[in-house]
C-alpha positions in Angstrom: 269.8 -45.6 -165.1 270.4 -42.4 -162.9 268.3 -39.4 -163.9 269.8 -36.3 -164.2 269.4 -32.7 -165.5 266.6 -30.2 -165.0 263.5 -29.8 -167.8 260.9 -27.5 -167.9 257.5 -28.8 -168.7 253.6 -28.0 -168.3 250.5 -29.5 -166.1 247.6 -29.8 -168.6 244.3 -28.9 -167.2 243.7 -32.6 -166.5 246.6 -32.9 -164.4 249.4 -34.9 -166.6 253.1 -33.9 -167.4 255.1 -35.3 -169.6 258.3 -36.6 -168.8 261.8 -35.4 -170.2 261.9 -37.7 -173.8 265.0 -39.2 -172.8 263.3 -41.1 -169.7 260.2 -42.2 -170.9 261.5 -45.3 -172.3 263.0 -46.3 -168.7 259.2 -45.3 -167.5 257.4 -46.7 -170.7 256.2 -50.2 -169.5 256.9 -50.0 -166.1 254.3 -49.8 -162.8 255.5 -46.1 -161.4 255.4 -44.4 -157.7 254.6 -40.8 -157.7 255.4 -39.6 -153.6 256.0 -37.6 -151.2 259.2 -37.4 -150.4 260.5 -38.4 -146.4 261.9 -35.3 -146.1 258.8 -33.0 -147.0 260.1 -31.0 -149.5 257.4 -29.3 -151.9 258.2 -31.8 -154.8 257.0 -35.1 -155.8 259.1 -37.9 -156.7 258.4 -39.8 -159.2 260.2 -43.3 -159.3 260.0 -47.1 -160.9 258.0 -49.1 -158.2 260.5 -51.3 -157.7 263.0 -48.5 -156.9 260.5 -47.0 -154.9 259.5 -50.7 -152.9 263.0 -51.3 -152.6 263.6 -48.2 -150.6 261.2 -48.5 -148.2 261.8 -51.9 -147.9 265.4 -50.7 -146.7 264.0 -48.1 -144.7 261.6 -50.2 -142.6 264.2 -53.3 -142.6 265.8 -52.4 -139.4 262.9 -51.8 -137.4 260.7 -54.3 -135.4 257.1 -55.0 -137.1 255.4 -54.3 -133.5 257.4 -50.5 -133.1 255.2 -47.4 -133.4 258.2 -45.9 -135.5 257.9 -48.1 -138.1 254.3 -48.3 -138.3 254.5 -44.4 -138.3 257.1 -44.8 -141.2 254.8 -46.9 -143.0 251.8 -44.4 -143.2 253.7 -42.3 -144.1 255.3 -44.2 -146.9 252.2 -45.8 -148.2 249.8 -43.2 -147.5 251.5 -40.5 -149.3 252.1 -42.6 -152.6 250.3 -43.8 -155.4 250.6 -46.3 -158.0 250.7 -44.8 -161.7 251.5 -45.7 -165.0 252.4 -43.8 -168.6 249.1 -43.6 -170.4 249.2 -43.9 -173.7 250.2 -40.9 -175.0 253.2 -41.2 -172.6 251.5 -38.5 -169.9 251.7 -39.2 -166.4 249.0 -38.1 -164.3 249.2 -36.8 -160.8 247.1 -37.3 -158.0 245.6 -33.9 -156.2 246.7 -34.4 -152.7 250.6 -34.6 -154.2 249.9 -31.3 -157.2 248.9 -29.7 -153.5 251.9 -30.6 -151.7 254.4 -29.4 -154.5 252.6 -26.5 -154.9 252.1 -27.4 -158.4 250.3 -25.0 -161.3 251.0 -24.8 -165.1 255.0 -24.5 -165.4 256.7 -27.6 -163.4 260.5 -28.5 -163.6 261.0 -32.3 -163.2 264.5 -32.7 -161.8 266.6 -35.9 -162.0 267.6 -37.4 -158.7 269.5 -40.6 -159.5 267.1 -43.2 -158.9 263.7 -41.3 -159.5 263.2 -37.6 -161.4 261.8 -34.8 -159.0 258.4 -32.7 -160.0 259.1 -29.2 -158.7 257.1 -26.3 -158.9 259.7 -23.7 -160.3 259.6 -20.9 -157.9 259.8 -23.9 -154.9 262.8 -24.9 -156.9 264.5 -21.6 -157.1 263.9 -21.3 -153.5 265.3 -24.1 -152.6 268.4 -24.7 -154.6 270.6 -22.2 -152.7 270.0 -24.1 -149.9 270.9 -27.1 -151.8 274.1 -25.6 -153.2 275.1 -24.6 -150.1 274.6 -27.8 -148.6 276.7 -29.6 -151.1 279.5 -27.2 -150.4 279.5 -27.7 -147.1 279.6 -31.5 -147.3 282.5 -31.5 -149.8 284.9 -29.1 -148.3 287.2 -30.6 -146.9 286.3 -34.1 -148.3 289.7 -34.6 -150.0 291.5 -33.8 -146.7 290.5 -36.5 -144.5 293.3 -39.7 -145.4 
């Protein structure tokens, strides 16, 4: 299933958010990651475990077991992740040292992502999405002209 779309939501006081109806089934039963992402952005992803295992898995593949890069890559992976499930009233709770990363208070967007859905705070989001759009547009012009 590939997320997509962006949804407005709310952090209770206890520090849960619901997720967007349509994707709580895919989450429903399921053991969840809720991370930082590699690339530092002020979000959290949030993303099946075995999605999430399988991507690190593919990141730290290549590397030797003994190098320092991939034992910095797995601190970094494991250490800034945690293991979460829907409760039952279908609220996912998030850890503090991620809510402080994202910047996160009452509104949050979650933001689908293909494989995993995005928790952004919205002015972080509205910050960064030019950037983002600007990005894309860069990496597809000229895309069609290359034969």
């Amino acid at each position: 299933m590939a997320f997509r779309g962006i949804y407005e939501h709310t952090l209770d006081s206890k520090k849960r958010i619901m997720l967007p109806r349509q994707y709580r089934p895919a989450f429903g039963e399921i053991d969840i990651v809720l991370a930082i992402p590699p690339d530092m952005r002020p979000c959290i992803w949030i993303a099946p475990a075995a999605d999430y295992e399988s991507y690190t898995q593919s990141a730290l593949s290549e590397l030797s077991p003994l190098s320092a890069k991939r034992i910095e890559l797995e601190r970094f992976f494991f250490g800034n992740s945690h293991d979460a499930r829907l409760d039952t009233r279908e609220r996912l709770m998030l850890p503090a040292p991620l809510i402080a990363h994202a910047n996160l208070r009452e509104r949050v967007l979650i933001v689908g992502a293909g494989a995993r859905l995005e928790c952004w705070d919205p002015e972080g989001w509205g910050s960064y999405r030019p950037e983002l759009l600007n990005g894309a547009k860069e990496l597809t012009s000229g895309a069609g002209d290359q034969r």
